[in-house]
LUMRONU-164229 format. One record per residue (C-alpha): x, y, z; residue number from 1; residue in three letters. Coordinates in nm, 2 decimals. Last residue first. Layout:
BEGIN
X, Y, Z, NUM, ALA
...
REM end
This chain:
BEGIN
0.74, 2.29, -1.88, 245, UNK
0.82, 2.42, -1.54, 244, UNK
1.02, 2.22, -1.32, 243, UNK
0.87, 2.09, -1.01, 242, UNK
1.00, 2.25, -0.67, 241, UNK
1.15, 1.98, -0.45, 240, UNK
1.01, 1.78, -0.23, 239, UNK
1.15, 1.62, 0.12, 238, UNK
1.24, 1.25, 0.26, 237, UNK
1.39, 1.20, 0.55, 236, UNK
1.57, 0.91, 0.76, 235, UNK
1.68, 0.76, 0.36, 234, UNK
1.79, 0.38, 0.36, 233, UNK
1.95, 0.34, 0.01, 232, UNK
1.89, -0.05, -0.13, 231, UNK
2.18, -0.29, -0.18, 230, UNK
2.14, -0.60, 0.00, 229, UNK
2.30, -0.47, 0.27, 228, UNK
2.05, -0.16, 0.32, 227, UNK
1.78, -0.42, 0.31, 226, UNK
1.93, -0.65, 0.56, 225, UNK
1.96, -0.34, 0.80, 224, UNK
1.66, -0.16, 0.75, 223, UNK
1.50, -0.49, 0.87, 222, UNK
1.73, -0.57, 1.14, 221, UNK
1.65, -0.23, 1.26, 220, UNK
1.30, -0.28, 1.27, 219, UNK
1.33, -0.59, 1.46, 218, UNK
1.49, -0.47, 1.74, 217, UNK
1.28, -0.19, 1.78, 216, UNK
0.99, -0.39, 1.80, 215, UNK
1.07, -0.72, 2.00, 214, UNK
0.97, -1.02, 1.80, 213, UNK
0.97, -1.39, 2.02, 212, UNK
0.88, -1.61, 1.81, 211, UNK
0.55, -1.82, 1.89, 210, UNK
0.50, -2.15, 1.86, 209, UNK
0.28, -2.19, 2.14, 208, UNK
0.23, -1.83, 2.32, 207, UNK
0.34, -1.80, 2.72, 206, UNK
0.73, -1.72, 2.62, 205, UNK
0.62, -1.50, 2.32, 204, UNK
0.47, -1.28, 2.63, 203, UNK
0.80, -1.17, 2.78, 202, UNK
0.99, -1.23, 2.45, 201, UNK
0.85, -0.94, 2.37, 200, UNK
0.63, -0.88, 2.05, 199, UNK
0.62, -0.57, 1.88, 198, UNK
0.52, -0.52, 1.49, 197, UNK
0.66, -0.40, 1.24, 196, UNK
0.73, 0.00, 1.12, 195, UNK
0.85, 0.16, 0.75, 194, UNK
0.78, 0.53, 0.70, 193, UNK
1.00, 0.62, 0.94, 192, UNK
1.30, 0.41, 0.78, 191, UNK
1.20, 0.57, 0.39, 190, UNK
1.33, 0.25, 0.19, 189, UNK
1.49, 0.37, -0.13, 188, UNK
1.56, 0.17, -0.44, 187, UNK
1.78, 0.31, -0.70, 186, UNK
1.82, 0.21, -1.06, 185, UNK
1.54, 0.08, -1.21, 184, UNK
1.56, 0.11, -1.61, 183, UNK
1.48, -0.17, -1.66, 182, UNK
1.36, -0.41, -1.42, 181, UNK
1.47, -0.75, -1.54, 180, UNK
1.85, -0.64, -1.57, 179, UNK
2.00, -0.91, -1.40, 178, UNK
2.06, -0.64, -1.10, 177, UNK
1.78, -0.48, -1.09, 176, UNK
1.56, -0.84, -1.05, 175, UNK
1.82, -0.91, -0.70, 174, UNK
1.72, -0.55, -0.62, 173, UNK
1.33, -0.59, -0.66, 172, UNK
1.38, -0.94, -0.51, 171, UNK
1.51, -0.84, -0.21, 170, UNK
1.31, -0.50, -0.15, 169, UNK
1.03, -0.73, -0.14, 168, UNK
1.14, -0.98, 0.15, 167, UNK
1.24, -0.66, 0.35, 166, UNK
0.94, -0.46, 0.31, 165, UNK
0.75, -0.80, 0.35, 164, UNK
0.95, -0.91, 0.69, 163, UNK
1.17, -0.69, 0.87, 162, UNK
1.00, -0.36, 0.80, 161, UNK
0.68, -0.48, 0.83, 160, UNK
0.46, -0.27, 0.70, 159, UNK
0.49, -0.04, 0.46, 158, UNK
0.75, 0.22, 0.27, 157, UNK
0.97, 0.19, -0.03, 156, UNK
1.07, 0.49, -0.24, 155, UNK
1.18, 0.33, -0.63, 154, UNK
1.41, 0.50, -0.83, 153, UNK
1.41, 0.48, -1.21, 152, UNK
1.02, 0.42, -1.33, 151, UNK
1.00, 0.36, -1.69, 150, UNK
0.61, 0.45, -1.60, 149, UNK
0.53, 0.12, -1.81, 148, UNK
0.88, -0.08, -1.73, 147, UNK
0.80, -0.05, -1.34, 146, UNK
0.43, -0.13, -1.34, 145, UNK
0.49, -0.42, -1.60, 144, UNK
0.77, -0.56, -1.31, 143, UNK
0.55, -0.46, -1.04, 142, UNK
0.19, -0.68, -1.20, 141, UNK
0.43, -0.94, -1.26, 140, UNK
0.36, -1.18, -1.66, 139, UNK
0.40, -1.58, -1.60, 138, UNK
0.05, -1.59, -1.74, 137, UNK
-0.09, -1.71, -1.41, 136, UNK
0.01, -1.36, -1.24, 135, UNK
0.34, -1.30, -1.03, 134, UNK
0.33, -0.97, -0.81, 133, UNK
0.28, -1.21, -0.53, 132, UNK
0.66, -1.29, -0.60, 131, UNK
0.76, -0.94, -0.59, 130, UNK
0.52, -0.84, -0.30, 129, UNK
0.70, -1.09, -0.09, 128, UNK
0.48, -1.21, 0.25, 127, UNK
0.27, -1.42, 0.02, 126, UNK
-0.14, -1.36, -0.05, 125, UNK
-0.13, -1.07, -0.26, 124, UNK
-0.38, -0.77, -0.35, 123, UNK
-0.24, -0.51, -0.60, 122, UNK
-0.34, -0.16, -0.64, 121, UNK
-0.20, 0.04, -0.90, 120, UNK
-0.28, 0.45, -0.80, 119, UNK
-0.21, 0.65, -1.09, 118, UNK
-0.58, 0.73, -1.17, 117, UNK
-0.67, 0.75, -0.83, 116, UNK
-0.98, 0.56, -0.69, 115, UNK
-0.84, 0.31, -0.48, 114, UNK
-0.59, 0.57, -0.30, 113, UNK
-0.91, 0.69, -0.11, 112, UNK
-0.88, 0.39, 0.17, 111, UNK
-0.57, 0.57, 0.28, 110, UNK
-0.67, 0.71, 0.58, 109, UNK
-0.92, 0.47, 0.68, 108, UNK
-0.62, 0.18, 0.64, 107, UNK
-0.62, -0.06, 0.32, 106, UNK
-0.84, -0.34, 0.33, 105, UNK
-0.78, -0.68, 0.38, 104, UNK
-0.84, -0.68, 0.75, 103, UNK
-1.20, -0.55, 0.63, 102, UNK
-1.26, -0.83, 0.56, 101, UNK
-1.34, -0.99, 0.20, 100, UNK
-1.01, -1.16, 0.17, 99, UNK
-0.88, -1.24, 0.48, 98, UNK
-0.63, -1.04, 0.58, 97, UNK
-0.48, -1.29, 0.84, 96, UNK
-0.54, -1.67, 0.97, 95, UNK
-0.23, -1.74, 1.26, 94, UNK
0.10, -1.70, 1.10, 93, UNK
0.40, -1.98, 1.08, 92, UNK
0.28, -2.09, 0.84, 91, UNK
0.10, -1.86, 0.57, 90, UNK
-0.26, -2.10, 0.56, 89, UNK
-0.46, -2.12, 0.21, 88, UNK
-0.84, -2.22, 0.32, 87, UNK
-0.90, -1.88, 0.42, 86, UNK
-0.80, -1.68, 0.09, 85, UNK
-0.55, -1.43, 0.18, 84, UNK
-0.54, -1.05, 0.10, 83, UNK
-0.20, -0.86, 0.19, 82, UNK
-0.26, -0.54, -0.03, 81, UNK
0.01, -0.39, -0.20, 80, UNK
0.02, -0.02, -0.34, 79, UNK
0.16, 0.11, -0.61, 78, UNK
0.23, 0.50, -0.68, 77, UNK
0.32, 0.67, -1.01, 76, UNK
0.36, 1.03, -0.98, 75, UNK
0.03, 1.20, -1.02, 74, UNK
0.18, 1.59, -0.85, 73, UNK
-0.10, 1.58, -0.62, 72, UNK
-0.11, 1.17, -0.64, 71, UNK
0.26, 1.15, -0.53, 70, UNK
0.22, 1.47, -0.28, 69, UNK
-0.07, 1.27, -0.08, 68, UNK
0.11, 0.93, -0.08, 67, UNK
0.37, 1.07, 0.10, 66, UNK
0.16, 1.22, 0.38, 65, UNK
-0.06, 0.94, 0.38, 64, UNK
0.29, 0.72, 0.41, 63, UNK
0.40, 0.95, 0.67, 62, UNK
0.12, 0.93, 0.90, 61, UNK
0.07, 0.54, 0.86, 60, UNK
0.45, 0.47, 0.95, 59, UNK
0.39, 0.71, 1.29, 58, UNK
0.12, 0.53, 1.38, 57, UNK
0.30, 0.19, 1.35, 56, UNK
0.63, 0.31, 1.56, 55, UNK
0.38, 0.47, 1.82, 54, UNK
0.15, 0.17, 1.89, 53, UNK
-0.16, 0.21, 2.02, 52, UNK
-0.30, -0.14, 2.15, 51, UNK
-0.36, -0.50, 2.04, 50, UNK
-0.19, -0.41, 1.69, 49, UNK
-0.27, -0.60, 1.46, 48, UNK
-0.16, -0.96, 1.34, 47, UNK
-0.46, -1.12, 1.47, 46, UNK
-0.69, -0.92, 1.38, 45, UNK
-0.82, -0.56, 1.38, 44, UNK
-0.76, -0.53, 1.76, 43, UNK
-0.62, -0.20, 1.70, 42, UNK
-0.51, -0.08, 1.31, 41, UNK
-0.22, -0.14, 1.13, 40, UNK
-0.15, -0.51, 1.05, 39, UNK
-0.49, -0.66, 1.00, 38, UNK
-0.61, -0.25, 0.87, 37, UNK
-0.37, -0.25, 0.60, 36, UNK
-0.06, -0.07, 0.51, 35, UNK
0.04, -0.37, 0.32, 34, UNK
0.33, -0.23, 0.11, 33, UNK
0.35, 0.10, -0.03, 32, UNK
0.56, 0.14, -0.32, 31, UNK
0.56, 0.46, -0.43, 30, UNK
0.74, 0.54, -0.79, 29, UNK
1.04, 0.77, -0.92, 28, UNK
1.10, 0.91, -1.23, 27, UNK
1.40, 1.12, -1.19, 26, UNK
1.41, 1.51, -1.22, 25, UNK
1.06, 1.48, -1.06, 24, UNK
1.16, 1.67, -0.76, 23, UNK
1.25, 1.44, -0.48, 22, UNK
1.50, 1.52, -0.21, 21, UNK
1.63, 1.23, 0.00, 20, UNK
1.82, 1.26, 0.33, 19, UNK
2.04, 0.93, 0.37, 18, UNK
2.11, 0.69, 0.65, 17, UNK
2.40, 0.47, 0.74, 16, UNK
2.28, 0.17, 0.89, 15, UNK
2.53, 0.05, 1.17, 14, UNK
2.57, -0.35, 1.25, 13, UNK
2.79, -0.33, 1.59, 12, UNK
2.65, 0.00, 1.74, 11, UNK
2.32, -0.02, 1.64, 10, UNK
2.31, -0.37, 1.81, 9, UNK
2.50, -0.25, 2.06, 8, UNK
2.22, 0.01, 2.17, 7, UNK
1.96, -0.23, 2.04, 6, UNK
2.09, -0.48, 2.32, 5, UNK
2.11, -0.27, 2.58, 4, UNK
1.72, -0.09, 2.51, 3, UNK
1.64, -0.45, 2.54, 2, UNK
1.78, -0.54, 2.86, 1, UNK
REM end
């Protein structure tokens, strides 16, 4: 029943995907978002995964990989942390990433990324890494990140597709488009770099106020909105040479 529905899903609401090549002709900066171990890694929380789960392994896997060739060649990467302090609830989730835990750290594999000179790290405690980019000055952590590399295209990847990839794709393209992210053109969301979580509507049914959230579905919807609110969904993302200097 699924599988039918996804099929006409596909069918009905099509995302057109793109192959992008990267060579540092055009700034461009990482965005990874909350590729932590209360979303990524089994029976790390509530939110994680309760077993292996293909879609999330493979999102980890190619955000190393990608995160890799940015700090080789130190492009500009930025990478949110979803860290929560425990008397602040996110209705409708159960307690997550609690600041502290290890929830709220970034996965094994990407744990190194804290001590790169052209890795920003910055923690959040709201699904949109826009809005949790906000400090108590009224100055954003991503908007000053942006501006500072005068970063022109952005490549999104993270965790979950449908929810804080999407929510902070949003606002970077509705903050492109009055001009507050200058000179930002292009945001790209990598699709198997992105993942989100699976629950059927099987085992939603036997949870109190639980939403029924099945995988694939999901993920679609995700690349979807984000494609229809103006960002480039790419299905591969390559290097080129760098020019000489």
């Amino acid at each position: 029943m699924v599988s039918r529905s996804i099929d006409l899903l596909k069918e009905e609401l099509p995302v057109e995907q793109e192959y992008l090549v990267l060579s540092g002709d055009v700034t461009t900066g990482l965005v990874l978002v909350d590729i932590v171990n209360g979303f990524c890694t089994v029976g790390a929380g509530n939110l994680a995964p309760r077993e292996p789960n293909k879609q999330i392994s493979v999102m980890v896997e190619e955000s190393v990989n990608l995160a890799k060739v940015f700090c080789d060649r130190k492009w500009p990467v930025l990478a949110f942390i979803d860290s929560h302090h425990p008397d602040v609830p996110e209705h409708p989730y159960p307690p997550h990433c609690i600041i502290g835990t290890d929830e709220s750290k970034l996965v094994p594999d990407l744990e190194w990324l804290e001590n790169e000179p052209n890795v920003t790290i910055r923690r959040k405690d709201c699904i949109d890494g826009f809005i949790g980019s906000i400090q108590k000055g009224g100055s954003n952590v991503f908007v000053d990140w942006v501006k500072n590399n005068q970063i022109k295209a952005l490549l999104v990847v993270g965790i979950c597709t449908d929810i804080c990839v999407q929510d902070f794709v949003s606002s970077a393209m509705s903050a492109r488009n009055r001009g507050f992210l200058s000179p930002l053109e292009d945001v790209f969301v990598y699709s198997r770099g992105c993942a989100t979580f699976d629950l059927p509507a099987c085992i939603a049914i036997n949870i109190k106020d639980a939403i029924a959230h099945p995988q694939e579905l999901m993920h679609h919807i995700g690349l979807y909105t984000a494609k229809s609110r103006g960002a480039r969904v790419v299905s591969e993302v390559s290097f080129g040479s760098l020019k000489k200097t």
